[in-house]
RODO-2510 file (C-alpha; in nm, 4 decimals, decimal comma):
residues 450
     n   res          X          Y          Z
     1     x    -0,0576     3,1146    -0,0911
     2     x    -0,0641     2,7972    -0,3224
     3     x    -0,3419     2,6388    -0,3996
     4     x    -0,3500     2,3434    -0,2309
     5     x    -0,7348     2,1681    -0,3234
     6     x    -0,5782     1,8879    -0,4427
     7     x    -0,4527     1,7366    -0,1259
     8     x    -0,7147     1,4134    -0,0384
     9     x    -0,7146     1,1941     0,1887
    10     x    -0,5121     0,9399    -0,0014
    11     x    -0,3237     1,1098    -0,2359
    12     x    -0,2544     1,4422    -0,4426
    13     x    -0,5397     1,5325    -0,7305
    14     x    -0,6461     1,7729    -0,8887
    15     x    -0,7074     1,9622    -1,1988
    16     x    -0,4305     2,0945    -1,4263
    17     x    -0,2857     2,3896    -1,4150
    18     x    -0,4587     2,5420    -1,1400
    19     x    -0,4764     2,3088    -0,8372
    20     x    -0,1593     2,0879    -1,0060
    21     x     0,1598     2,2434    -1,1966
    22     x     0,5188     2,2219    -1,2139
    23     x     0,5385     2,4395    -0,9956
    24     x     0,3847     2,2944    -0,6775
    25     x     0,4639     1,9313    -0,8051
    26     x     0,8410     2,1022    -0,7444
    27     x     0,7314     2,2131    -0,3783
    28     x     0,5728     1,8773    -0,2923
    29     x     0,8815     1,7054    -0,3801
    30     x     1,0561     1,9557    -0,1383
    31     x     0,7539     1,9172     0,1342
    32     x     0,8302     1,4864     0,0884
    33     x     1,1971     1,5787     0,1588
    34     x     1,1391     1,7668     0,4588
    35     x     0,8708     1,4975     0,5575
    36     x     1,1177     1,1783     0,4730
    37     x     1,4376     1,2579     0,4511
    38     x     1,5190     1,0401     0,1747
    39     x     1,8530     0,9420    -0,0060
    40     x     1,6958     0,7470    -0,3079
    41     x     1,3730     0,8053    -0,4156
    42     x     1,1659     0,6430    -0,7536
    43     x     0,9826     0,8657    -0,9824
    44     x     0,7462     0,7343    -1,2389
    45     x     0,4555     0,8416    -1,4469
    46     x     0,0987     0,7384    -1,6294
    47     x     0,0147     0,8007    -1,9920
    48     x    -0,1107     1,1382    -1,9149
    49     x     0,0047     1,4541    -2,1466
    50     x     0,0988     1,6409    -1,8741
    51     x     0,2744     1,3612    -1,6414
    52     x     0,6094     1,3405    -1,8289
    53     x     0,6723     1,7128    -1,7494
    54     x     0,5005     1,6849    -1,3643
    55     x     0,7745     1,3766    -1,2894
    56     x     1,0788     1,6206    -1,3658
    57     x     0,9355     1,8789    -1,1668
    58     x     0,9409     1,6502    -0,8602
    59     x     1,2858     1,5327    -0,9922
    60     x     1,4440     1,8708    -0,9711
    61     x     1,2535     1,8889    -0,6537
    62     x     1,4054     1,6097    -0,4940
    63     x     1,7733     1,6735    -0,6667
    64     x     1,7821     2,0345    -0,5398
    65     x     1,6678     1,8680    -0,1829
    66     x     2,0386     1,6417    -0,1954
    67     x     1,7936     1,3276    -0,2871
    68     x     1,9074     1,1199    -0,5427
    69     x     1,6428     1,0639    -0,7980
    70     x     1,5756     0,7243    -0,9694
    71     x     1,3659     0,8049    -1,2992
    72     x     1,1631     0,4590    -1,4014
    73     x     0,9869     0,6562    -1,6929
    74     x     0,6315     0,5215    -1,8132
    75     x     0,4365     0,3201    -1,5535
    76     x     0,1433     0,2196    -1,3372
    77     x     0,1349     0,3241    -0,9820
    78     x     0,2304    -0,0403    -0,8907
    79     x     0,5615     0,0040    -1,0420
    80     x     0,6695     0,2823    -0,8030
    81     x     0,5227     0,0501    -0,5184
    82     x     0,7441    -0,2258    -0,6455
    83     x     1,0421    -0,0498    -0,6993
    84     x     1,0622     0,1257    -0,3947
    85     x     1,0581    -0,2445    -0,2023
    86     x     1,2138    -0,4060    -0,4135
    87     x     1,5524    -0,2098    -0,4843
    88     x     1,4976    -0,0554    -0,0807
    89     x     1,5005     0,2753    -0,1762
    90     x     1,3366     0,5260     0,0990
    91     x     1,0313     0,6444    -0,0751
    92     x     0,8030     0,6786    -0,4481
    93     x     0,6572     0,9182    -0,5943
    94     x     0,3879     0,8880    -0,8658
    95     x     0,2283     1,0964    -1,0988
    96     x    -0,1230     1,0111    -1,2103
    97     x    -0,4705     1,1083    -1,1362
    98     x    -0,5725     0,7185    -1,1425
    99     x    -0,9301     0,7401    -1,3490
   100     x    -0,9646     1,0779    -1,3405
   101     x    -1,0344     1,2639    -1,6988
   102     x    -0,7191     1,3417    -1,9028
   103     x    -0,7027     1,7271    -1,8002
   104     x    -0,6456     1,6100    -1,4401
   105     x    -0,3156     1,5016    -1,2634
   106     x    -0,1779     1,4185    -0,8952
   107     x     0,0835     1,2018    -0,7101
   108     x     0,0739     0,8758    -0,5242
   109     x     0,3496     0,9061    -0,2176
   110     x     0,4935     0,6598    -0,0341
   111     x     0,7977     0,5493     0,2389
   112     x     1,0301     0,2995     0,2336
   113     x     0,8924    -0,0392     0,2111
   114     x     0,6182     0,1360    -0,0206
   115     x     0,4608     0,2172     0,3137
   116     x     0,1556     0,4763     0,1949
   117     x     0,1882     0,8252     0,2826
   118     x    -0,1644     0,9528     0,3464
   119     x    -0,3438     1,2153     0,5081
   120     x    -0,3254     1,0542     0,8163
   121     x     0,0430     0,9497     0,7639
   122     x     0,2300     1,2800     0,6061
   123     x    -0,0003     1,4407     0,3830
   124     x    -0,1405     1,7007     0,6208
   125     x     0,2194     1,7565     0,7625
   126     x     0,3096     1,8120     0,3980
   127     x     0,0710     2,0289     0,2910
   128     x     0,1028     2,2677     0,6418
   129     x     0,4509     2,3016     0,5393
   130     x     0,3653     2,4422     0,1814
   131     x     0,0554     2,6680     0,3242
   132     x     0,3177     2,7903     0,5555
   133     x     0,6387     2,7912     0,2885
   134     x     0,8325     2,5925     0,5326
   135     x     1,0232     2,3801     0,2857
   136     x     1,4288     2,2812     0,2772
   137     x     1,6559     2,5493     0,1462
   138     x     1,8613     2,3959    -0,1978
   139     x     2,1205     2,1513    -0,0324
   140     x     2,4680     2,2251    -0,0005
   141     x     2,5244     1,8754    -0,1891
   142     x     2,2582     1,8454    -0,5241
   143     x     2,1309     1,4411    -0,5753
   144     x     2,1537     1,3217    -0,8891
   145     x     1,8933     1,1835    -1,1489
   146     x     1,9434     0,8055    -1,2771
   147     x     1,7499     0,6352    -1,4875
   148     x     1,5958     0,2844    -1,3118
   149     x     1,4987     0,0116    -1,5299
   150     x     1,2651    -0,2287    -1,3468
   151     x     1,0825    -0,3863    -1,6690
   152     x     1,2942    -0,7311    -1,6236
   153     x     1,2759    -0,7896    -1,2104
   154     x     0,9044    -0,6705    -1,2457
   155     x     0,7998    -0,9025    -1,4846
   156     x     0,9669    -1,1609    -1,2996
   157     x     0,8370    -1,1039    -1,0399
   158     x     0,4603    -1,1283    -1,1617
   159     x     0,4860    -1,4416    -1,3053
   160     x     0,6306    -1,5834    -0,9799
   161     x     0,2260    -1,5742    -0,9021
   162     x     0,1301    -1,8716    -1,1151
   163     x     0,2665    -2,2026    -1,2305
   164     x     0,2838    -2,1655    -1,5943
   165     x     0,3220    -2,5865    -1,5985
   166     x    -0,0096    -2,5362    -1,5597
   167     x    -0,1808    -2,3136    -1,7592
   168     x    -0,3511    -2,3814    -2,0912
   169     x    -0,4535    -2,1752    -2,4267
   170     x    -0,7245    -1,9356    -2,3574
   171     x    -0,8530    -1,6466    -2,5781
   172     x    -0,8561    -1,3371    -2,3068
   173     x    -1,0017    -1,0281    -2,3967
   174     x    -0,7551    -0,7195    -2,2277
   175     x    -0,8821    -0,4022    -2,2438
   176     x    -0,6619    -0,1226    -2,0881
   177     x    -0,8715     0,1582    -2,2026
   178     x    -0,5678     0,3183    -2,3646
   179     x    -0,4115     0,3516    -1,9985
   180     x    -0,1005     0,1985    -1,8889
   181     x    -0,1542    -0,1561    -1,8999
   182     x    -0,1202    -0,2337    -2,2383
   183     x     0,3167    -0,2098    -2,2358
   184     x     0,2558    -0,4788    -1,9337
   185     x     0,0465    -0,7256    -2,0863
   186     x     0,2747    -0,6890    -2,4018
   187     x     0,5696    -0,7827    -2,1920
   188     x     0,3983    -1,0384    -2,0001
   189     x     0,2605    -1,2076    -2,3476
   190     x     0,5837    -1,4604    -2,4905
   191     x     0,5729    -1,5782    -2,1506
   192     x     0,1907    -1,7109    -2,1286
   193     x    -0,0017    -1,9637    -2,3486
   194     x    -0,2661    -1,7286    -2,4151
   195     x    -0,4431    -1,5969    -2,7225
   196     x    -0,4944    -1,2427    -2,5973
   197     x    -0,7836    -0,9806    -2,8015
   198     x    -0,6670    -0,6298    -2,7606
   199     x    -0,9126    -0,3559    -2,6962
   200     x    -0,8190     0,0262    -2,6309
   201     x    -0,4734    -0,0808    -2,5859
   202     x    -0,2318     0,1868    -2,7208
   203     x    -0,1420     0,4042    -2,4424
   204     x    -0,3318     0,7176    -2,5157
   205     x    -0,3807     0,9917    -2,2206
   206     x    -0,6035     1,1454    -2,4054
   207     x    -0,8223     0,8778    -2,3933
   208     x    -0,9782     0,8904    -2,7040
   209     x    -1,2710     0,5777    -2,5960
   210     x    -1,3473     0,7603    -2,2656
   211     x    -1,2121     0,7388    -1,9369
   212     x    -1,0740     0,4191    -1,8054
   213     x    -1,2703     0,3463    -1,5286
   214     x    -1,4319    -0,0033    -1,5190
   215     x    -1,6284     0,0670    -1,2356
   216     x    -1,8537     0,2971    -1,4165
   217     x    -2,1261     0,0742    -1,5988
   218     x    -2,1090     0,2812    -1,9063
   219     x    -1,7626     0,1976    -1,9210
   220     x    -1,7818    -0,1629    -1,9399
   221     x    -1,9213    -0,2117    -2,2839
   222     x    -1,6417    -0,2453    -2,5141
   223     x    -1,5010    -0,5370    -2,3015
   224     x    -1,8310    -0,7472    -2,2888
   225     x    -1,8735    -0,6567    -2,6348
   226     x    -1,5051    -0,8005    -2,7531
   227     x    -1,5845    -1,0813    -2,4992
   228     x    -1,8880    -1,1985    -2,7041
   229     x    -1,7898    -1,0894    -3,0134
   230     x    -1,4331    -1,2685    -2,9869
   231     x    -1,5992    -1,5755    -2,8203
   232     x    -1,3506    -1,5494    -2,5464
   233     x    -1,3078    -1,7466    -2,2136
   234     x    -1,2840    -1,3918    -1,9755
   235     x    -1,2272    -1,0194    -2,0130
   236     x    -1,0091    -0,8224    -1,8312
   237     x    -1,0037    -0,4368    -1,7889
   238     x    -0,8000    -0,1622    -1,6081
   239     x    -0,8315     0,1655    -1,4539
   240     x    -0,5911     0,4437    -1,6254
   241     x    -0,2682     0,3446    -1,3711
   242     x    -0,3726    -0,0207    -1,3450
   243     x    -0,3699    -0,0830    -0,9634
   244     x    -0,7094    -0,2177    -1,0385
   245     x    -0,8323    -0,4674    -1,2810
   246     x    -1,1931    -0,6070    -1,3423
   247     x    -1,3404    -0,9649    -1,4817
   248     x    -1,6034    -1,0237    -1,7056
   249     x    -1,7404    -1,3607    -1,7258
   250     x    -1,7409    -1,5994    -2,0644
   251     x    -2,1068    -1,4864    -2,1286
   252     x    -1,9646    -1,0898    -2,1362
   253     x    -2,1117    -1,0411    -1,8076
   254     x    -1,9347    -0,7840    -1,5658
   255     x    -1,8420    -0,9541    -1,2504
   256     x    -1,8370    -0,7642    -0,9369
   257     x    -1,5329    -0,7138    -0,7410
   258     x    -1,6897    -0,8374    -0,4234
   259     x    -1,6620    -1,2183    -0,5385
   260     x    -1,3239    -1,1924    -0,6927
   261     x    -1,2039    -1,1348    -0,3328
   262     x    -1,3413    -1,4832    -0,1744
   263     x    -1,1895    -1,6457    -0,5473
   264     x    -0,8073    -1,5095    -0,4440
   265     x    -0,8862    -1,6034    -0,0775
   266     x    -0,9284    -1,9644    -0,1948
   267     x    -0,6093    -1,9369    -0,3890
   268     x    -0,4159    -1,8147    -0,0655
   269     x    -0,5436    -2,0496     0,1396
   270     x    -0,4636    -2,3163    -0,0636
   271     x    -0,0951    -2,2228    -0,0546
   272     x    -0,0808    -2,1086     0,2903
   273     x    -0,3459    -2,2841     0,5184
   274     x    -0,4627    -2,0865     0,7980
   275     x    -0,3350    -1,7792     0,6761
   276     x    -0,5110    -1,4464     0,7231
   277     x    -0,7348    -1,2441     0,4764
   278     x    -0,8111    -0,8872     0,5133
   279     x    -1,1358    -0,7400     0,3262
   280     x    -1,3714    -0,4311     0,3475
   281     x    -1,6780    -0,3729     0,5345
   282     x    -1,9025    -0,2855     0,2518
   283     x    -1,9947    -0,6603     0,1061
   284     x    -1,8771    -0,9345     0,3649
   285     x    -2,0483    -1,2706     0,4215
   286     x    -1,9131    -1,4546     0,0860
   287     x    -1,5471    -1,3772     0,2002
   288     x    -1,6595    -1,4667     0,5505
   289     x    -1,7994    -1,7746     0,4585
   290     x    -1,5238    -1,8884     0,2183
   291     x    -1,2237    -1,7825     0,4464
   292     x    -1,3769    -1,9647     0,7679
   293     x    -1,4705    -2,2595     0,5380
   294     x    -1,1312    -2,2793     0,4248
   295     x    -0,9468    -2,2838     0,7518
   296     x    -0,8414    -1,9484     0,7410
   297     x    -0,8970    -1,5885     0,9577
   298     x    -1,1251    -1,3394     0,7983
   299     x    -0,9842    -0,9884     0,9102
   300     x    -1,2085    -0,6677     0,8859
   301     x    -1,1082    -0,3349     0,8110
   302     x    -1,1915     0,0272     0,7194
   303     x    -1,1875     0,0946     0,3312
   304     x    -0,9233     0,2730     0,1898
   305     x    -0,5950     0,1758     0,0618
   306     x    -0,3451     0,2756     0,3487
   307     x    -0,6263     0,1483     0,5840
   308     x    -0,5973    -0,1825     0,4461
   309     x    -0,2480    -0,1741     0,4151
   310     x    -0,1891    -0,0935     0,7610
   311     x    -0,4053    -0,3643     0,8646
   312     x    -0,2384    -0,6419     0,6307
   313     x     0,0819    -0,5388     0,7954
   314     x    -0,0413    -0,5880     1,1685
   315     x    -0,2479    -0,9363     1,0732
   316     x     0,0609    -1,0566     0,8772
   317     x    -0,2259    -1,1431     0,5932
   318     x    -0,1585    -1,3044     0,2768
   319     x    -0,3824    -1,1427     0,1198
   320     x    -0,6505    -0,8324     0,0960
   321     x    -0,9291    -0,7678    -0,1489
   322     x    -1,1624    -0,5004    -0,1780
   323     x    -1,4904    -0,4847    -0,3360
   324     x    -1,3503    -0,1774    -0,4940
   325     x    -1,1289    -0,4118    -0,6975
   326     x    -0,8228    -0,3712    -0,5307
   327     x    -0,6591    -0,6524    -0,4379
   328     x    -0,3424    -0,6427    -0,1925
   329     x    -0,0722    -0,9154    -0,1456
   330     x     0,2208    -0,9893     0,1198
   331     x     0,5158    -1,0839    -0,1420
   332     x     0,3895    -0,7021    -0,3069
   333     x     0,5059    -0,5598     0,0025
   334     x     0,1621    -0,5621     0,1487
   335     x     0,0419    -0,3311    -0,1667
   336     x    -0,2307    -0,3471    -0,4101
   337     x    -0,1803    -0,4808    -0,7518
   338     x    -0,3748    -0,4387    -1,1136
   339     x    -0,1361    -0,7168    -1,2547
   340     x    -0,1014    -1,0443    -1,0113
   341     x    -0,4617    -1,0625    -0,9801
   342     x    -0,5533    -1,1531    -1,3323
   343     x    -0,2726    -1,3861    -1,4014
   344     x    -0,3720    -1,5474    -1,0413
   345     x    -0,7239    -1,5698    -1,1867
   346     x    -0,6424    -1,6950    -1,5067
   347     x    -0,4804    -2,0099    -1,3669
   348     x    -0,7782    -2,1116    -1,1592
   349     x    -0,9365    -2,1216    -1,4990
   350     x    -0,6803    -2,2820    -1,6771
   351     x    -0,7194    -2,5389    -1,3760
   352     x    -1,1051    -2,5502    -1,2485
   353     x    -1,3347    -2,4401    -1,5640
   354     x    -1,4893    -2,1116    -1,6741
   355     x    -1,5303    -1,7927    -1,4038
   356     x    -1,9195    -1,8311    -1,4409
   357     x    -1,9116    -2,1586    -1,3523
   358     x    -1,6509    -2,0742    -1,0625
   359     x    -1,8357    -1,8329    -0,9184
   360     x    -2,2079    -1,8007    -1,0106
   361     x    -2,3145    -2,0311    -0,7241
   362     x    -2,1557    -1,7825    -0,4255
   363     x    -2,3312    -1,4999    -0,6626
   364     x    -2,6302    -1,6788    -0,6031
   365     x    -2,6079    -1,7453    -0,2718
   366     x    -2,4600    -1,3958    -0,1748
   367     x    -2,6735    -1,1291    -0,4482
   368     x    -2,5610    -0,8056    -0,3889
   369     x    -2,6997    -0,4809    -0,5182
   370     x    -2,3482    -0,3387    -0,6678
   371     x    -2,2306     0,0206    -0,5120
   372     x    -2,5386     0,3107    -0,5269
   373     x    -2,4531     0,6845    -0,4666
   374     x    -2,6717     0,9170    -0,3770
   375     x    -2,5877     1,2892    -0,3780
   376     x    -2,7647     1,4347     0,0125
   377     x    -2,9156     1,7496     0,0796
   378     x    -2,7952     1,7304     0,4226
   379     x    -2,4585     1,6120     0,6403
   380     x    -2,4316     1,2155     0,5911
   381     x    -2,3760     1,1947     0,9616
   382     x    -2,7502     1,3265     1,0107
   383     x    -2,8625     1,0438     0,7868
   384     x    -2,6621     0,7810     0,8617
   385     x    -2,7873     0,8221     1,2644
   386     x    -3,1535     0,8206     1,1481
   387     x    -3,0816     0,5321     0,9183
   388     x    -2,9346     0,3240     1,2419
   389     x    -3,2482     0,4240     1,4599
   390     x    -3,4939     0,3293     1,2037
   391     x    -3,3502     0,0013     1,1752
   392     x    -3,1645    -0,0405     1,5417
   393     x    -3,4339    -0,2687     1,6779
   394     x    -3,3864    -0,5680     1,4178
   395     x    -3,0596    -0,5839     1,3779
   396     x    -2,9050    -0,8354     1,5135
   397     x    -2,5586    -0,6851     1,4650
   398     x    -2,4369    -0,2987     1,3782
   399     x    -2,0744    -0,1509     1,3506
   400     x    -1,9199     0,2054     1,2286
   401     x    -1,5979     0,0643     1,1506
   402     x    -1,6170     0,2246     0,7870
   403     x    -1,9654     0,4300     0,8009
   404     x    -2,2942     0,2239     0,8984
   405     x    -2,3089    -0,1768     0,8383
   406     x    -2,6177    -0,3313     0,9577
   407     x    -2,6842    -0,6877     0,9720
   408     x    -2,9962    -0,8791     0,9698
   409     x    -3,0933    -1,2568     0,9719
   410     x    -3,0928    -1,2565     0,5933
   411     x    -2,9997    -0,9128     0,4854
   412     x    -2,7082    -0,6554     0,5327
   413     x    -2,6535    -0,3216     0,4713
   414     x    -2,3188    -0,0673     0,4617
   415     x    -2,4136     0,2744     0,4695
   416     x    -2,0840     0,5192     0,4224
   417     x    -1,9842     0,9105     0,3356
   418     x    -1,7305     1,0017     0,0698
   419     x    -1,4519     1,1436     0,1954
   420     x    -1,4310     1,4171    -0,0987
   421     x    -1,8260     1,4066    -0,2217
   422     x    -2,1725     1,5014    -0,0715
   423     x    -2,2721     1,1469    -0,1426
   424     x    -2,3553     0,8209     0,0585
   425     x    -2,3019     0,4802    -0,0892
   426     x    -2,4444     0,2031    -0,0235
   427     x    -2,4240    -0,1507    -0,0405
   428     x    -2,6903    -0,4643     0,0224
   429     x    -2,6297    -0,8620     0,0538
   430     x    -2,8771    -1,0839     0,0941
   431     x    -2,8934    -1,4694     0,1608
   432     x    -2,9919    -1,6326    -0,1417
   433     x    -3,2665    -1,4025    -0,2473
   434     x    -3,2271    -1,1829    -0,5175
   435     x    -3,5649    -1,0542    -0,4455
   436     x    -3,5352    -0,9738    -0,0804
   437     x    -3,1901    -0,7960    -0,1400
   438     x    -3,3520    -0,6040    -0,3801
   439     x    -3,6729    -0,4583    -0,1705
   440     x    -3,3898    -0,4057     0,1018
   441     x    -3,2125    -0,1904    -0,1406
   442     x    -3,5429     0,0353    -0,2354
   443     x    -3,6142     0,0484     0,1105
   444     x    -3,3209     0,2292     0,2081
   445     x    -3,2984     0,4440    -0,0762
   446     x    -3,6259     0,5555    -0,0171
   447     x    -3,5176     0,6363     0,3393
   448     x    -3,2183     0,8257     0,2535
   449     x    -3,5017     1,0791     0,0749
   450     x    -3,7067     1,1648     0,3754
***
């Protein structure tokens, strides 16, 4: 029986060689045949040691299957979103392990139309068929393996985001954090006006300056630092497989994802009024506020990428942001991007003035607490119910769309499980009061310990 502990509710992850090798990367590429049936299928990888070896595993895997497969070598996940779409191939496989550490590894699936495959959508079909070696015997016919070089249509199609009539010079700190940006921005670079400071950017999966993960605040330092240092107008850095990317202000200050999504709301709604927005439960009344200011339809849904996605496809949306920093766009085939959002962001500067200046007013009048964890010595079901009846009688609004969000006259709360971890997070808003949103947030961390 194979190990199979690295099935989640997204994607495939785990640690190398025991819950990921050639081997079973081989098997799940069999397990996606049997699940998709596919004639064409993209294969790329991240920066990782161990990815190059993992992709031609799933190659041969798909090959021995009668699936032709269409090697695009060295990318983000994005790039096996966008190829998939845009040459209308029936599915994409990825390997990376996102911002996991360097001795980790996994895949990113998805249909035609980059459509996710998730747990809820072909994962758990998948990995029954492996638990119960179910899998297609070698076809009659073998595919073949062709390369597929995307770098020219990609790159056009990025820049189809922005009018560069209208940007200026800035100095931009990029930090990839030796992921797989840097090749991008590099490519991207005789096409923009900008001075750009680079930071970390060799691809490097050994990651010799620490895991690229922005979220983490002890990440963050060697952008703010280059920011300062550098006296540039914004910093920009990347998870390891760049389908997220994260601002910090001219000041060096690390902006929270949360605002970024009522920023490209603005933008969409400029160029398509009355268009739809999709966002997350977790933070909500700036993006509320903005899209229903704006003339357009805010649109809630359950975190989660192939939540979201599902929902932008149902709504029709323009757009979708998460607090997470993953932001999701129609013309990407309705998938989440690490590269349009930056160059989207950069023009509003270019056009309207410094990101401080653009959005420190909604961070004042929406002050949020930033995501908390908190590892539980019991079921988060137990504590989320005794979190809702402490509070039940003064709320003046409650859902479980995505965990527990609670809303108050001046205050809100989302209360949710991890899917993988014994942890709750939480997030707090408040209305203009730094103060109040931050007794809220002691209050219910002090709750969660009783």
């Amino acid at each position: 029986m194979p190990n199979l502990s690295a099935f989640k509710a997204y994607d495939i992850r785990g640690r190398i060689p025991d819950e990921i090798n050639e081997s079973l990367a081989y098997d799940i590429a069999r397990a996606f045949c049997a699940l998709v049936n596919p004639r064409r299928v993209a294969v790329g990888y991240d920066v990782r040691p161990t990815s190059p070896e993992l992709a031609a595993a799933i190659r041969r895997g798909l090959i021995d299957c009668g699936s032709d497969a269409l090697d695009i070598g060295l990318w983000g996940t994005e790039a096996v979103y966008f190829a998939t779409f845009a040459y209308q191939l029936d599915g994409g496989i990825m390997v990376t392990a996102s911002h996991n550490p360097s001795d980790y590894n996994g895949m990113k699936l998805v249909r035609s139309e980059a459509r996710p495959v998730s747990a809820d959508t072909g994962l758990t079909e998948m990995r029954a068929r492996l638990e119960a070696g179910s899998l297609p015997d070698k076809a009659a016919e073998s595919g073949r393996e062709s390369p597929l070089e995307i770098r020219a249509r990609y790159i056009e199609h990025l820049l189809g985001y922005i009018d560069r009539a209208r940007l200026r010079k800035l100095k931009v700190v990029v930090n990839p954090g030796n992921g797989g940006a840097g090749p991008v921005i590099d490519a991207l670079e005789p096409h923009l006006p900008f001075e750009f400071v680079k930071v970390n950017h060799r691809p490097d999966g050994t990651f010799p300056n620490g895991i690229p993960n922005p979220m983490l605040p002890e990440s963050r330092a060697a952008t703010a630092d280059a920011v300062r240092r550098s006296g540039a107008d914004v910093g920009i850095a990347w998870d390891g497989d760049y389908d997220r990317c994260f601002f910090f202000d001219e000041q060096g200050r690390f902006v929270e994802g949360y605002y970024l999504v009522g920023l490209l709301a603005e933008v969409f709604l400029a160029r398509e009024p009355g268009a739809r927005i999709v966002h997350d439960p977790r933070l909500t009344w700036n993006t509320i506020e903005i899209v229903r200011e704006r003339g357009g339809t805010p649109v809630l849904c359950r975190s989660g990428h192939a939540f979201i996605k599902q929902k932008m496809r149902e709504a029709d949306a323009a757009y979708g942001g998460e607090m997470s920093a993953h932001h999701y766009f129609r013309s990407f085939s309705y998938c989440d991007s690490g590269m349009i959002p930056w160059l989207l962001v950069l023009q509003v500067i270019a056009e309207r003035g410094p990101l401080s200046g653009l959005l420190g007013a909604r961070m004042r009048r929406f002050p949020v607490s930033g995501e908390i964890n908190r590892r539980l010595a019991t079921d988060a079901h137990s504590i989320l119910e005794r979190i809702e009846r402490h509070y039940a009688d003064s709320a003046v609004a409650i859902d479980h769309i995505d965990g527990l969000s609670m809303e108050f006259p001046e205050w809100r709360f989302n209360l949710r499980g991890s899917n993988t971890e014994p942890l709750v997070r939480l997030n707090v808003e408040s209305r203009g009061s730094e103060a109040l949103m931050r007794e809220k947030t002691d209050e219910v961390l002090k709750l969660l310990e009783v």
